[in-house]
C-alpha positions in Angstrom: 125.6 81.1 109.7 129.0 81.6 110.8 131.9 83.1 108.4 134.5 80.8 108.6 138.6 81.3 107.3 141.7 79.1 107.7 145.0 80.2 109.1 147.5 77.6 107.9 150.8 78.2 109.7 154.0 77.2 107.1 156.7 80.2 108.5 159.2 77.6 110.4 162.5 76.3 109.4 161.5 73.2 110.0 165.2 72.1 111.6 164.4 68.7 112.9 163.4 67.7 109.1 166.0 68.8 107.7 164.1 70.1 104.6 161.4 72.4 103.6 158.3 70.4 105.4 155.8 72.3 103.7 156.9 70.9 100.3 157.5 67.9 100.8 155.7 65.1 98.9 152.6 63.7 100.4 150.6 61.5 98.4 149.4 62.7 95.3 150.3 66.4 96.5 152.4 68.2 98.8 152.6 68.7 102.9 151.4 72.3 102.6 148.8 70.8 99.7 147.3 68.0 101.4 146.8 70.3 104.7 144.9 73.4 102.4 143.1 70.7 100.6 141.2 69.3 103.7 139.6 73.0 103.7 139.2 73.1 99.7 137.4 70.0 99.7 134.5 71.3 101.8 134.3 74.7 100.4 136.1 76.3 102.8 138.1 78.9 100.4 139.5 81.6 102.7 142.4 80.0 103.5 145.2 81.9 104.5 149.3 80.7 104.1 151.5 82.1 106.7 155.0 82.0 105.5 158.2 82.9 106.9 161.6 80.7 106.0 161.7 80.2 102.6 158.6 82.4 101.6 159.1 82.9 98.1 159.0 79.2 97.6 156.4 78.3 100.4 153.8 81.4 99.0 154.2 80.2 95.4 153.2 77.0 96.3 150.1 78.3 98.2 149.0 81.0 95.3 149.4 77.6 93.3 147.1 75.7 95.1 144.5 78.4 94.7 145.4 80.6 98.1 146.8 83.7 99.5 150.2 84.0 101.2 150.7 86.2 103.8 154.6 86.6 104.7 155.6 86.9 108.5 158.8 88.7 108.5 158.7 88.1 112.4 158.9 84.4 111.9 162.6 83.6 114.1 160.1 85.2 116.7 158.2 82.2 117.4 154.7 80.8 116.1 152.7 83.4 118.3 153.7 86.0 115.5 152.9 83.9 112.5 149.2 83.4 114.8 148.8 87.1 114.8 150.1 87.7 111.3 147.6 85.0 109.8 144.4 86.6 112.0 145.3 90.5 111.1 144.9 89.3 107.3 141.3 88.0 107.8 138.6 89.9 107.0 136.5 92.0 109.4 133.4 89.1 108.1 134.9 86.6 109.1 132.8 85.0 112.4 135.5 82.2 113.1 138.8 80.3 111.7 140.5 77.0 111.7 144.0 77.3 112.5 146.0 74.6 111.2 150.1 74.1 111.2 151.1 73.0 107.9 152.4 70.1 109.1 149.6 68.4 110.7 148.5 67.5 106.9 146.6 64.3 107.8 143.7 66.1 109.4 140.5 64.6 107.2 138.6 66.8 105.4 135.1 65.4 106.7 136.9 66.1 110.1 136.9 69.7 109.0 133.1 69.7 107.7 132.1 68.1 111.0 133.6 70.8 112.8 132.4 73.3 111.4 128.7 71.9 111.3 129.3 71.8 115.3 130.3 75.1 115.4 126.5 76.5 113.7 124.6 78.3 113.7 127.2 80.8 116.2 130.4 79.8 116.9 131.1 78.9 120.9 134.8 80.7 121.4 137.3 77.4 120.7 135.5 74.0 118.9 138.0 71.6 119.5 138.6 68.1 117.3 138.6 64.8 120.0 139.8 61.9 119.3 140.1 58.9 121.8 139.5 62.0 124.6 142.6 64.2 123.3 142.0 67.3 121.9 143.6 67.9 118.3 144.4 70.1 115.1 143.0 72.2 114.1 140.9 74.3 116.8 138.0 76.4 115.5 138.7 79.7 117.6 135.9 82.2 117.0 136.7 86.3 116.2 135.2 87.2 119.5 137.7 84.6 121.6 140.8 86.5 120.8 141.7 90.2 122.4 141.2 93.4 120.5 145.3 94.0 120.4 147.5 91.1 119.5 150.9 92.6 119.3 151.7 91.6 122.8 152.0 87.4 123.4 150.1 86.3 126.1 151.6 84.6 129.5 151.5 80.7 127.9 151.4 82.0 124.5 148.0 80.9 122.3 148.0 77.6 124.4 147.6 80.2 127.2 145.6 82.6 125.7 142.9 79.4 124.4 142.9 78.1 128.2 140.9 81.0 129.1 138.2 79.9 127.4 138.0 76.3 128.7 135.1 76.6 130.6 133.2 77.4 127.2 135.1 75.4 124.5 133.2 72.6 122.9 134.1 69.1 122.1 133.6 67.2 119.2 134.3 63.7 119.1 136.0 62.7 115.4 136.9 59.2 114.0 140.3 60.8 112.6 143.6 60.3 114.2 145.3 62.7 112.3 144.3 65.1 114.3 147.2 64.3 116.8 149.6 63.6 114.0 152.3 66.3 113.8 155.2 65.7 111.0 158.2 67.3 113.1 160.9 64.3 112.2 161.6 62.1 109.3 160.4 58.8 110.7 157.0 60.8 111.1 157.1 61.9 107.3 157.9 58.4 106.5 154.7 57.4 108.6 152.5 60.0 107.1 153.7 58.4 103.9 152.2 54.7 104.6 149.2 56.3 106.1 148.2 58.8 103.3 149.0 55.7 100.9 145.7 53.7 102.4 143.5 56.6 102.9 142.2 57.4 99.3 139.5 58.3 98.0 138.8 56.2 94.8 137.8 58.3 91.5 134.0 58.1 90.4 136.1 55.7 87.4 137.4 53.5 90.1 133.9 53.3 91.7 132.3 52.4 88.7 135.0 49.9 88.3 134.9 48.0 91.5 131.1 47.5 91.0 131.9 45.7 88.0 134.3 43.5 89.7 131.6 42.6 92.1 129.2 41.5 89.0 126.2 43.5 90.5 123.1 43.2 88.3 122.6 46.2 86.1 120.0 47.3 88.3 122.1 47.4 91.3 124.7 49.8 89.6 121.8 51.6 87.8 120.3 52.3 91.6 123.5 53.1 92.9 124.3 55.9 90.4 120.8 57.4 90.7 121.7 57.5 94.5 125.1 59.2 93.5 123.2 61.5 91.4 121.0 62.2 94.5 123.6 62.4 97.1 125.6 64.9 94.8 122.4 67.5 94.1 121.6 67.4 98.2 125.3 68.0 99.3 124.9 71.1 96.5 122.6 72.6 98.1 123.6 72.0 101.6 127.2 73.7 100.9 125.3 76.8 99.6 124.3 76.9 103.1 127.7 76.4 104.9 127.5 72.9 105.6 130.7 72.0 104.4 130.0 68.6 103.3 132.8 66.8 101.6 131.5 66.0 98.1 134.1 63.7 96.9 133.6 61.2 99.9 130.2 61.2 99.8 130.2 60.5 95.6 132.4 57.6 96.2 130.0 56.2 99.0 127.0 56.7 97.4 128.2 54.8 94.3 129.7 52.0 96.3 126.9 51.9 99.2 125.1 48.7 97.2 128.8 47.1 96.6 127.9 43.9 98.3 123.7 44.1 97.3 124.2 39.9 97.3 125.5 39.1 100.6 123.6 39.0 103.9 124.1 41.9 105.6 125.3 43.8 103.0 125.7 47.2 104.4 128.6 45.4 107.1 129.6 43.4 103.8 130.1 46.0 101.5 131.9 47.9 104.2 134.4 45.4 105.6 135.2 44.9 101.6 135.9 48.8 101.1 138.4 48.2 104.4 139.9 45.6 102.5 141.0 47.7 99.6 141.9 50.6 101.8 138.7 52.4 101.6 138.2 53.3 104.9 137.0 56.5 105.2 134.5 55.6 102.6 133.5 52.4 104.1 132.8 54.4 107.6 129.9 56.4 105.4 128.6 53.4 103.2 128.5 51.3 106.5 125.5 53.8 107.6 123.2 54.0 104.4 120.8 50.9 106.3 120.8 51.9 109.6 122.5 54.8 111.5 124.4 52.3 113.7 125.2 52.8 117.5 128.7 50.9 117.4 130.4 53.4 114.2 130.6 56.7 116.2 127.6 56.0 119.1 125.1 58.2 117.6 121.8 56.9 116.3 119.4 59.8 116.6 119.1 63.0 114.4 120.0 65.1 117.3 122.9 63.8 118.1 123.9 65.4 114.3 125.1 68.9 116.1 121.5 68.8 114.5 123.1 69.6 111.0 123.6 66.4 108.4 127.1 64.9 107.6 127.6 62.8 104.6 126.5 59.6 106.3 123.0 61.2 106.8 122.6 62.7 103.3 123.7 59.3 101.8 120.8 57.5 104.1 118.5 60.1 103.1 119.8 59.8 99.2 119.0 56.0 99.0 115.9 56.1 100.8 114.4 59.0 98.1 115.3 56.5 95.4 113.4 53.3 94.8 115.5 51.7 91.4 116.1 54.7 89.5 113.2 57.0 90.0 112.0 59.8 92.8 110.2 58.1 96.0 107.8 59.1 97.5 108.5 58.3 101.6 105.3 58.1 102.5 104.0 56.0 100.2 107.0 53.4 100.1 107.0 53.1 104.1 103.4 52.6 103.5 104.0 49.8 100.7 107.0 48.2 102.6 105.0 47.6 105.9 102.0 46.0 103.6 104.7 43.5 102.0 105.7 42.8 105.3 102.3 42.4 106.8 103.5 39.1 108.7 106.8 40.0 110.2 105.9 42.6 112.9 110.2 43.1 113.9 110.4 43.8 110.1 107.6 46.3 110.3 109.2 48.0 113.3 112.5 48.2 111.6 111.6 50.2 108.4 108.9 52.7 110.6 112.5 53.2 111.9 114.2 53.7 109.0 112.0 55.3 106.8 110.9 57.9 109.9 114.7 58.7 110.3 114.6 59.7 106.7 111.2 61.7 106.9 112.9 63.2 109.8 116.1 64.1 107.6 114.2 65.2 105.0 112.5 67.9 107.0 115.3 69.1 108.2 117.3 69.1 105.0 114.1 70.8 103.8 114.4 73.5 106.4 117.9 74.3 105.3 117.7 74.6 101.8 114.2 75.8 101.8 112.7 73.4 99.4 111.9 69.5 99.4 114.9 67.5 99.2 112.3 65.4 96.9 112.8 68.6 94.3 116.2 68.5 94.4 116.3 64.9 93.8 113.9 65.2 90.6 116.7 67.7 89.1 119.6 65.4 90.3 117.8 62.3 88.3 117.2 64.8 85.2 120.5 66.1 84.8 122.6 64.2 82.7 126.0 65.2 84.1 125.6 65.8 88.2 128.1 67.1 89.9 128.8 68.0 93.9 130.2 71.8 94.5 131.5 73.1 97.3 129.9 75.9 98.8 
């Protein structure tokens, strides 16, 4: 697996502001904050702050946020110097690194995971982000990509210098604008605002709340945190093997996957509802735990997962291993399902769909981790207090 770092560029003077972007409010946190958190979330903790204007203040911030600051004294110099000042500070591990301006803070940290999860098990030289066919922030530009001696800029700069690898960049198609967004003026600051505002997350308390509201029976919400439980102890041990999975996302889908159990089509129910409360990112995940539909991001097959799972696929492969509250068997339960369904051949058809998808998963999961994900769920369901960790 690849040994991945962050450059996060935060050296300008950020003129057409007219304040220090990097600290700026955003959300709950900061500009500079929300832009390192996107790599925190998924475990990715070798980030690296380049400062320049202002570094005192800019570096404390990043050693606050749990990071290393590296000063560019060269910084009036352009952002070429604050790219070779972030790379030189890597280690000589590291395979590959995001590089990220500060102030393209709306980037998605599930946007980050899935990049990296592209970019396995070897790097190809520049992994770009695409959304609606333009490539975005932040590239994934591997060790190899970049020439022995920076010191000198290249013709075009590192727009230039990533051209020469065009032939043998890859692609990856994300459901994220803010991989275009750049906050260079105040009316895009403002913007940022609005848009960070209905992009949340909701708290594990919130979660538990909102099912409430919905007046699920008990053994709906009883399911639903077993699946949590599930999801949480599978994304554990898939971030101890560098998948990057963004835990807090997939906590929050998992408990709120069954949100609208007593509708018809509840999985496009429950989904449209999370929309509702500004849960989108969320709904995008629970909207997949029935059926990996064509229409979210066009992918319905296991290999079209780079092959490596997301947190759509390990929250379809969480609620398939639970039947209620307890450990199932796959197996068995497609056996049992296509007896009680004996008379409805489509219905039949559907869950050998279905539950093969998830056999499918579950072999590859198992292949990663090296043991049945159906161990890991056992634990999961046994432990009072489950938690997802980052890798």
């Amino acid at each position: 697996m690849s040994r991945l770092a962050a450059v996060v560029l935060a050296a300008g003077r950020s003129s057409r502001m007219g304040e220090l972007k990097p600290l700026l409010p955003l959300g709950d946190s900061t500009v500079l904050g929300r832009a390192v958190g996107a790599f925190l979330e998924v475990g990715l903790t070798d980030v690296r702050v380049v400062t320049g204007w202002r570094a005192a203040e800019v570096g404390a911030a990043a050693v606050g946020l749990g990071v290393a600051a590296v000063e560019n004294r060269d910084w009036r110099r352009g952002m070429f110097s604050s790219v070779t000042t972030g790379v030189a500070s890597l280690g000589n591990d590291v395979e590959a690194f995001f590089l990220l301006p500060a102030d393209c803070a709306l980037v998605r940290a599930e946007t980050i995971g899935r990049l990296a999860r592209a970019a396995l098990p070897t790097a190809p030289p520049v992994t770009y982000p695409l959304y609606r066919g333009r490539r975005g922030h932040p590239p994934l530009i591997a060790r190899a990509a970049l020439p022995p001696d920076l010191g000198t800029e290249p013709p075009g700069g590192l727009r230039g210098l990533l051209a020469g690898h065009d032939a043998a960049a890859r692609e990856i198609a994300v459901d994220d604008p803010g991989v275009l967004v750049d906050l260079d003026e105040p009316a895009d600051y403002r913007d940022a605002c609005d848009e960070v505002a209905n992009e949340t997350v909701p708290s594990p308390a919130r979660c538990l709340a909102l099912l409430a509201e919905a007046d699920l029976p008990p053994a709906v919400v009883a399911h639903s945190r077993a699946v949590a439980a599930v999801a949480a102890g599978l994304a554990t041990r898939l971030n101890e093997h560098g998948l990057h999975l963004d835990g807090r996302l997939l906590e929050a889908a998992a408990l709120l996957h069954d949100i609208a159990r007593l509708q018809p089509d509840h999985d496009r129910a429950g989904a449209a509802r999370l929309r509702d409360l500004g849960y989108r990112r969320v709904a995008a995940v629970t909207i997949r735990h029935m059926d990996l539909h064509p229409e979210v991001e066009g992918e319905t097959t296991l290999e079209a997962f780079s092959p490596f799972p997301g947190e759509a696929e390990v929250l379809y492969l969480a609620d398939k291993l639970v039947c209620g509250t307890a450990v199932a068997d796959l197996a068995q339960r497609l056996a049992g399902r296509l007896l009680d369904l004996e008379a409805d051949p489509a219905a039949q058809q559907r869950v050998r769909e279905r539950l093969g998808l998830a056999e499918r998963l579950a072999a590859l999961v198992a292949s990663l981790i090296g043991e049945p994900p159906e161990a890991v769920a056992r634990r999961a369901l046994a432990d009072p207090a489950p938690r997802v960790t980052a890798d």
